[in-house]
C-alpha positions as CSV (number, residue, x, y, z in Angstrom):
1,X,99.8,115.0,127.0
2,X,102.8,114.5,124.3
3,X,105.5,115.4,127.4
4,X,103.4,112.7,129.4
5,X,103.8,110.3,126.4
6,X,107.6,110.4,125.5
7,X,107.9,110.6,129.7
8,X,106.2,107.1,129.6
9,X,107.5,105.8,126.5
10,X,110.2,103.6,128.1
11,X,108.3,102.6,131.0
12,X,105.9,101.7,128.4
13,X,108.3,99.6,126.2
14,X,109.4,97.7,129.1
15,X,105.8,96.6,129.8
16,X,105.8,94.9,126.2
17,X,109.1,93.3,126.7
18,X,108.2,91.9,129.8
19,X,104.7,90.7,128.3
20,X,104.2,87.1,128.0
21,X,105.5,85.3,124.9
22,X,102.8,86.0,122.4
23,X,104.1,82.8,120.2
24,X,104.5,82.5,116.2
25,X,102.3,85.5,115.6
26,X,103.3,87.6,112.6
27,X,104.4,91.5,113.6
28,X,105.5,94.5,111.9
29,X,107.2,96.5,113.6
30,X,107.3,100.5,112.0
31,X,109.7,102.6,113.7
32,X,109.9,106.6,112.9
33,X,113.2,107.8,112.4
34,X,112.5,111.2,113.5
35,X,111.8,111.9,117.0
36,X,110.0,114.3,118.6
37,X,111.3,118.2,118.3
38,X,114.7,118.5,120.9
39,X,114.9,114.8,120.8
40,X,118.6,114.0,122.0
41,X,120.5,111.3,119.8
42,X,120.8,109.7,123.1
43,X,117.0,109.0,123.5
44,X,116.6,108.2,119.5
45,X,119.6,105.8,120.2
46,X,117.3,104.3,123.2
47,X,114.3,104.5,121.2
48,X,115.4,102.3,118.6
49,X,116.9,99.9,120.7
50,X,114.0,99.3,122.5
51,X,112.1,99.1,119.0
52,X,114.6,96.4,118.0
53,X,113.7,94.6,121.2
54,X,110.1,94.7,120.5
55,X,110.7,92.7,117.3
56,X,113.1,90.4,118.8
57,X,110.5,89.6,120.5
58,X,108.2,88.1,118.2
59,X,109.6,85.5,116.5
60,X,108.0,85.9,113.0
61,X,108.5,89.3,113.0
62,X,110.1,92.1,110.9
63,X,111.0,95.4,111.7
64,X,111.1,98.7,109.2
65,X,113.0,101.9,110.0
66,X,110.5,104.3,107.8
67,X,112.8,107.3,106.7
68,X,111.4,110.5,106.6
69,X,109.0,110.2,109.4
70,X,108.1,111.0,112.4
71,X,105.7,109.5,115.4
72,X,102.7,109.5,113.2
73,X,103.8,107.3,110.4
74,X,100.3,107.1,109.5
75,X,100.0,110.5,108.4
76,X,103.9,111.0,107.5
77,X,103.7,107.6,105.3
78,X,100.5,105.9,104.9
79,X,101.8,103.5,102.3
80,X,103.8,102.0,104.2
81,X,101.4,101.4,107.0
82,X,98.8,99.9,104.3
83,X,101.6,97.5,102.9
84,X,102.2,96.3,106.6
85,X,98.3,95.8,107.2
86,X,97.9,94.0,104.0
87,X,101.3,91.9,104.7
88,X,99.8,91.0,108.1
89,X,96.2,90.0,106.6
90,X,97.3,88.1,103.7
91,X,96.5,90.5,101.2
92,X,98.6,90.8,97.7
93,X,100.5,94.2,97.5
94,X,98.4,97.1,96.9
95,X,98.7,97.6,93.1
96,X,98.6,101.1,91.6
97,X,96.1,102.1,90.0
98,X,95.9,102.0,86.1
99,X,95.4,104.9,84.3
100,X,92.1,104.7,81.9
101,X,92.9,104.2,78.0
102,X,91.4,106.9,75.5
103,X,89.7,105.0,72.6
């Protein structure tokens, strides 16, 4: 299933480029900047051009590089996938949590 997936990735990428104009909706895009185990700096170089393209793409968009992680940002970096989801609804940034005072 994961060689089917990076097989299709840029067949898959061209789909969403070609996709109709969405319009003025707001987009993060989160890009890994580790690929996949035997990854060639050719196919990261590909990879991340065809992320960039994906943002270009959306007019109101912005587009993170998240260091330190690999196809799962989710798991790699959850924080950072949080902070786009909040971004994206509105939300204030996610505060941290203040540590109880002893009286």
């Amino acid at each position: 299933i994961m060689r089917r997936e990076l097989t299709d990735a840029a067949s898959a990428g061209e789909q969403v480029h070609l996709s109709p104009h969405p319009g003025p909706i707001p987009t993060v895009v989160l890009s890994s900047t580790r690929g996949p185990t035997g990854e060639t700096p050719s196919a990261r170089a590909i990879a991340a051009r065809m992320q960039d393209e994906i943002a270009e793409d959306f007019p109101n968009s912005r587009h993170v590089r998240v260091d330190d992680s690999g196809h799962y940002i989710q798991r790699d970096k959850p924080e950072i996938v949080v902070d786009a989801v909040r971004e994206l609804a509105g939300c204030s940034p996610a505060k941290p949590p203040v540590a109880p005072t002893s009286k």
